[in-house]
Structures are given as structure tokens and as C-alpha cells.
Residue frames as qw, qx, qy, qz and C-alpha x, y, z in Angstrom:
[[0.965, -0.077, -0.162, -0.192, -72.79, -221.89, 177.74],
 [0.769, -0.526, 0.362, -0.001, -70.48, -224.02, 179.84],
 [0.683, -0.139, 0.595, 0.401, -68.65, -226.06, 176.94],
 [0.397, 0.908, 0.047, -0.123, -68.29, -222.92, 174.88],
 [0.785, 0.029, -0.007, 0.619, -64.48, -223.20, 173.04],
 [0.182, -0.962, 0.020, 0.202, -62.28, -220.51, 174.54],
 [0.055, 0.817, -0.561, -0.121, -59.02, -221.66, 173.17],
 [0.995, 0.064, 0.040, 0.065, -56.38, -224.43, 172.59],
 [0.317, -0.797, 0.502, 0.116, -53.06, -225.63, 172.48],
 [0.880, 0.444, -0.170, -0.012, -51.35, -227.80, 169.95],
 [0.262, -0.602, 0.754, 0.028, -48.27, -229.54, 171.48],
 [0.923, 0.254, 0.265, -0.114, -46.64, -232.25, 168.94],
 [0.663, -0.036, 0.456, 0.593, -44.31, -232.45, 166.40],
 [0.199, 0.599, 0.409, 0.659, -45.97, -229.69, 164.22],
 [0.299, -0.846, -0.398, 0.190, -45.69, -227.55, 167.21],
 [0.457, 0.616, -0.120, 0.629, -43.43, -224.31, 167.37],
 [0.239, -0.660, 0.327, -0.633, -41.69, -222.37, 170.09],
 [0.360, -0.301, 0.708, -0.528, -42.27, -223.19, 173.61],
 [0.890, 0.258, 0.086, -0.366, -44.97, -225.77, 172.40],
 [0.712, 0.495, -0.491, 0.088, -42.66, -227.66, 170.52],
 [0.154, 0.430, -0.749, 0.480, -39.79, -227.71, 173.54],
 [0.655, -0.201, 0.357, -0.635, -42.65, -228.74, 175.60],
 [0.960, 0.026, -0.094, -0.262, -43.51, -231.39, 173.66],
 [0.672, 0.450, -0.567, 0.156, -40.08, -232.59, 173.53],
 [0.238, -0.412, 0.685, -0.551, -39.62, -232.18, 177.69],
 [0.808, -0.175, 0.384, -0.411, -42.64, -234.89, 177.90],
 [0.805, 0.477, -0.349, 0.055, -40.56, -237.25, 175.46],
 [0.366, 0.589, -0.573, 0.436, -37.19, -236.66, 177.35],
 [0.133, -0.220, 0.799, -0.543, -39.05, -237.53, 180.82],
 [0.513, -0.252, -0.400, -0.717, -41.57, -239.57, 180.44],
 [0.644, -0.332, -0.687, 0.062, -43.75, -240.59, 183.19],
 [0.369, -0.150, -0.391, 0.830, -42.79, -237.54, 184.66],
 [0.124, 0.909, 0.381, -0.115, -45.06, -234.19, 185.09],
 [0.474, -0.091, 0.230, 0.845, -43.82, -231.40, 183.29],
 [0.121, 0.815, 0.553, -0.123, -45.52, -228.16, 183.17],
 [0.416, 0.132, 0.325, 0.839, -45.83, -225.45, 181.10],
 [0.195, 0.750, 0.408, -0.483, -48.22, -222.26, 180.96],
 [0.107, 0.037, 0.566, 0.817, -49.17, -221.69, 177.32],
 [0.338, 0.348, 0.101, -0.868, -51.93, -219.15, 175.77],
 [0.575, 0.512, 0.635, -0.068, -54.83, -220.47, 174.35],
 [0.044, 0.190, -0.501, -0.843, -55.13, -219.79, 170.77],
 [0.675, 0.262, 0.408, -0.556, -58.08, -220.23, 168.38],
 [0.420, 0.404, -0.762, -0.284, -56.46, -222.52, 166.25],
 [0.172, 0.105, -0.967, 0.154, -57.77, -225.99, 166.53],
 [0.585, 0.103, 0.235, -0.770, -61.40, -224.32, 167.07],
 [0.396, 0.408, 0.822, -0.033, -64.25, -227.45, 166.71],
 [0.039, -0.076, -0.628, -0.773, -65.79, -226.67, 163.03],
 [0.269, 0.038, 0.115, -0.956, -68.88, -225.39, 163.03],
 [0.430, 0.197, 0.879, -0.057, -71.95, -227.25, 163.49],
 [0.153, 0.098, 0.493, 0.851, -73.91, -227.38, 160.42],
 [0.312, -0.072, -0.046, -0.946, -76.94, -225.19, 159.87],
 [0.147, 0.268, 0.941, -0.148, -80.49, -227.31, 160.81]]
């Protein structure tokens, strides 16, 4: 299915690593674009719907 979850990214203050610096590049320029190429993870998966 089309809007099947394949992954995520968590950029914030509880981020770590490159994530983290990331977040901190869109802070330091905002209004600016600032790009980054970061691996999906499967943290942050949508919870299962429940059973019917």
C-alpha cells in the first residue's frame, strides 16, 4: 500500500549525532534551507491500529 511507514527521522532537541547538528543548523539559519541526507529508522513507527 502507498502510505505504508518505511521509516523516519527525529530531528529536535532529543536528537543525537548528525540529527541533532542538523537540528541546530536550522536554528542557527533560520529561514534558510539546509539539507541533510539522514537514514530512515523505525523509530517513531505510527502504533498499531487496534484489532476490529
Amino acid at each position: 500500500m502507498s502510505n505504508d511507514f518505511i521509516g523516519g527521522v527525529e530531528l529536535g532537541i532529543n536528537a543525537k549525532g548528525v540529527r541533532l547538528k542538523h537540528w541546530f543548523e536550522c536554528l542557527k539559519h533560520i529561514g534558510k534551507k539546509v539539507e541533510y541526507w539522514h537514514t530512515l529508522t523505525q523509530q517513531g513507527a505510527p502504533p498499531e491500529p487496534p484489532p476490529q
